[in-house]
ZAFI-454161 format. One record per residue (C-alpha): residue number from 1; residue in three letters; y, z, x. Coordinates in nm, 3 decimals. Last residue first. Layout:
! ZAFI-454161
<rec><num>NUM</num><residuo>ALA</residuo><north>Y</north><up>Z</up><east>X</east></rec>
...
END
This chain:
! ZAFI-454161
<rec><num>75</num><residuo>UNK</residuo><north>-1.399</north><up>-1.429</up><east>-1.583</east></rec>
<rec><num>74</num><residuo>UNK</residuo><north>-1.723</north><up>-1.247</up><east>-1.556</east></rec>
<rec><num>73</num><residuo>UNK</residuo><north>-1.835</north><up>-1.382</up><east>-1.285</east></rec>
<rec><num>72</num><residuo>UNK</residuo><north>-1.539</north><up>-1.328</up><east>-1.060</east></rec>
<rec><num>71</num><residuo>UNK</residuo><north>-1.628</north><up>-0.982</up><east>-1.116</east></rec>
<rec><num>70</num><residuo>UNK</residuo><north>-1.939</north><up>-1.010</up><east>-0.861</east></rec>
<rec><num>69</num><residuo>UNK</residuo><north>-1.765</north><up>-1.198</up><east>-0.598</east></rec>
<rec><num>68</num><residuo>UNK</residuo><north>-1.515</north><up>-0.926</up><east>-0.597</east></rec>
<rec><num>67</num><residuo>UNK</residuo><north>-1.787</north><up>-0.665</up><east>-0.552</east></rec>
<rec><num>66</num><residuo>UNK</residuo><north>-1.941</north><up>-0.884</up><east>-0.247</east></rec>
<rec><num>65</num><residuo>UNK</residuo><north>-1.606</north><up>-0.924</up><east>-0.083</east></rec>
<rec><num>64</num><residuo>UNK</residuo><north>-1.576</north><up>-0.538</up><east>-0.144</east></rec>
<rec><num>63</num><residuo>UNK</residuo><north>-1.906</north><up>-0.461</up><east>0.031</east></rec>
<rec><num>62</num><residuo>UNK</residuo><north>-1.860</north><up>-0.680</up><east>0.310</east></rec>
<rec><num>61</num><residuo>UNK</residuo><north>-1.530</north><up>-0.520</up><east>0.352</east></rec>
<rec><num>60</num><residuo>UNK</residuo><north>-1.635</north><up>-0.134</up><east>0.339</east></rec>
<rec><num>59</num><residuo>UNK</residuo><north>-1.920</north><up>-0.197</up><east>0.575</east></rec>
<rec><num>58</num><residuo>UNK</residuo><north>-1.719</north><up>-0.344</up><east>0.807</east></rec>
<rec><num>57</num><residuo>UNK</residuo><north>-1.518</north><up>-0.048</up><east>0.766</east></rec>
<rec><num>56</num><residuo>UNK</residuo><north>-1.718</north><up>0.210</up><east>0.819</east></rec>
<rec><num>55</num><residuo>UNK</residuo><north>-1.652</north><up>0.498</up><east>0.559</east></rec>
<rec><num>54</num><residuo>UNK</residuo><north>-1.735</north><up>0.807</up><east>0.684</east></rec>
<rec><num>53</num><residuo>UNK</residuo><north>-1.757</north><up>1.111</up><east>0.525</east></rec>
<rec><num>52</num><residuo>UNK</residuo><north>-1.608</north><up>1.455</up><east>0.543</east></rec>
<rec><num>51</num><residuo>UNK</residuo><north>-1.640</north><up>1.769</up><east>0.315</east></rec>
<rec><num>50</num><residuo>UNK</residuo><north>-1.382</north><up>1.979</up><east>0.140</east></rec>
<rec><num>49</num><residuo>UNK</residuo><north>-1.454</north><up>1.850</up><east>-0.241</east></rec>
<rec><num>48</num><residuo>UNK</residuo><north>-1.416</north><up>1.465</up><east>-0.050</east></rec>
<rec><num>47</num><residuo>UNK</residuo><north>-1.279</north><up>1.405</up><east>0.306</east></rec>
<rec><num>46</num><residuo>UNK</residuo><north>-1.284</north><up>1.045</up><east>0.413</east></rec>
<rec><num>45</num><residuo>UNK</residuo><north>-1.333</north><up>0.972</up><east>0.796</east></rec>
<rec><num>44</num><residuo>UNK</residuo><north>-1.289</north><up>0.589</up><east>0.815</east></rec>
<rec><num>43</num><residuo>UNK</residuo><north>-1.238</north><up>0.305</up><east>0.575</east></rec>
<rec><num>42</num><residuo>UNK</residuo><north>-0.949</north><up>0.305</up><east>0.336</east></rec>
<rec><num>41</num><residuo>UNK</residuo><north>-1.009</north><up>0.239</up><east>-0.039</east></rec>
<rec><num>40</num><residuo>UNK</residuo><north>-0.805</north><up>-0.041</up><east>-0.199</east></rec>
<rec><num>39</num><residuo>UNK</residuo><north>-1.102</north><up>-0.228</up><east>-0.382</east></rec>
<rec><num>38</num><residuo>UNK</residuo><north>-1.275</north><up>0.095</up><east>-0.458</east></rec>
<rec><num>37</num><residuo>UNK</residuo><north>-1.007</north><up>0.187</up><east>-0.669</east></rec>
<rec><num>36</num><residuo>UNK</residuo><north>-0.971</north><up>0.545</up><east>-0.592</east></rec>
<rec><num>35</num><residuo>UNK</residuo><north>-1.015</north><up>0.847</up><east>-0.781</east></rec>
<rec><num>34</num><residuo>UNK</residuo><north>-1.145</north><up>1.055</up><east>-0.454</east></rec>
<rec><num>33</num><residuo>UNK</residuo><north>-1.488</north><up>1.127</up><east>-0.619</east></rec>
<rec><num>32</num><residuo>UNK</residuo><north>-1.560</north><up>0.734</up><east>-0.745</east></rec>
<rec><num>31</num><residuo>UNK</residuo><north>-1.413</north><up>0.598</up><east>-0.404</east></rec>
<rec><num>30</num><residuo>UNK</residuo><north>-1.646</north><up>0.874</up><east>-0.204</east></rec>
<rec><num>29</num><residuo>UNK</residuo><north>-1.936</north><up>0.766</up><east>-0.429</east></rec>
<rec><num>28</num><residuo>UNK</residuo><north>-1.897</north><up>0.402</up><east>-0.438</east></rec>
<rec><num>27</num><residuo>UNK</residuo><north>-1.841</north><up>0.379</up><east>-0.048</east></rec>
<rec><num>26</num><residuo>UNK</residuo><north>-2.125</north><up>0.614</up><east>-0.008</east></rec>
<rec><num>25</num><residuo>UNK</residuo><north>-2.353</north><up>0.431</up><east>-0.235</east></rec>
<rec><num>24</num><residuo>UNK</residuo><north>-2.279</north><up>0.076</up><east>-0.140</east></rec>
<rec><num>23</num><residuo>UNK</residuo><north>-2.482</north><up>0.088</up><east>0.188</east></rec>
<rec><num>22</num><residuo>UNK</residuo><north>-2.591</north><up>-0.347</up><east>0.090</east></rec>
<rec><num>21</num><residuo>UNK</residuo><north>-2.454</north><up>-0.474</up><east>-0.256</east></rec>
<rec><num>20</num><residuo>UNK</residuo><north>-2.721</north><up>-0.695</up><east>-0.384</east></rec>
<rec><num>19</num><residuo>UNK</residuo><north>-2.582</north><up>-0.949</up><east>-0.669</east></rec>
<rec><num>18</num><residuo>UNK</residuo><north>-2.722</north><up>-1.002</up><east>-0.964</east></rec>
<rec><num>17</num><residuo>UNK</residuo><north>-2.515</north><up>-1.215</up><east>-1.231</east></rec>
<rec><num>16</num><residuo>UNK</residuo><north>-2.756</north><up>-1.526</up><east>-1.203</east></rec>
<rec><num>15</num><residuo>UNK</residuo><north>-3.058</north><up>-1.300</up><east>-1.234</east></rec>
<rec><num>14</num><residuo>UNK</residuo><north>-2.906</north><up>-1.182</up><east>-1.596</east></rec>
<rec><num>13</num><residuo>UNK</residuo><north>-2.895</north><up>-1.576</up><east>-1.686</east></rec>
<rec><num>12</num><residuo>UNK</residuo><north>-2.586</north><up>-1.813</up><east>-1.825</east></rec>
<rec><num>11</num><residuo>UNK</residuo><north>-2.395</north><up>-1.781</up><east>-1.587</east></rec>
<rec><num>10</num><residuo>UNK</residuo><north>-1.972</north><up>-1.763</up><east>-1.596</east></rec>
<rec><num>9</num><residuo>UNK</residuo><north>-1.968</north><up>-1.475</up><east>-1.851</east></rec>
<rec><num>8</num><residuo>UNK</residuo><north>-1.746</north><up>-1.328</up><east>-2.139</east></rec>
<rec><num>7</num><residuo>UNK</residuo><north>-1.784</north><up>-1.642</up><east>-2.380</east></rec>
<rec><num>6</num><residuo>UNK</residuo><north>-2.183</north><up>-1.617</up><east>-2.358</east></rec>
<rec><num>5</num><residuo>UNK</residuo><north>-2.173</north><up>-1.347</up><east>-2.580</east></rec>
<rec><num>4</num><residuo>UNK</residuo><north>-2.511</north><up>-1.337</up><east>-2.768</east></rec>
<rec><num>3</num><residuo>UNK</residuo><north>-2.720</north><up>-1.514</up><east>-2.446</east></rec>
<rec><num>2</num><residuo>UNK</residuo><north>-2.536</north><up>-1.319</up><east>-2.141</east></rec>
<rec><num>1</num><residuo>UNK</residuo><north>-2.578</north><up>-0.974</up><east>-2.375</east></rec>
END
């Protein structure tokens, strides 16, 4: 994909696009089941399909600086 359409991406290798995303599956999950943009999801005690989780926020940041920094590659 990075080689036939190198128009849509700031790197020119897969590896160059990775990045590691640290705890992202609650986050991801709760945003995903809630319907909310993971970039403007609250941290804290999150109820999804009648149960809680929590959503530290440190957590929360580090993982949305690293998102951003993610799709800032391919613009």
């Amino acid at each position: 994909m990075v080689k036939d359409n190198p128009e849509y991406f700031t790197f020119d290798s897969v590896a160059s696009g990775i990045e590691e995303i640290k705890d992202f599956q609650t986050a991801g999950v709760v945003a995903f089941a809630r319907g909310t943009p993971f970039v403007s999801m609250q941290s804290g005690s999150l109820s999804v399909a009648g149960q809680r989780f929590k959503v530290d926020k440190p957590q929360l940041d580090q993982n949305r600086d690293i998102v951003g920094a993610l799709a800032a590659k391919f613009w």
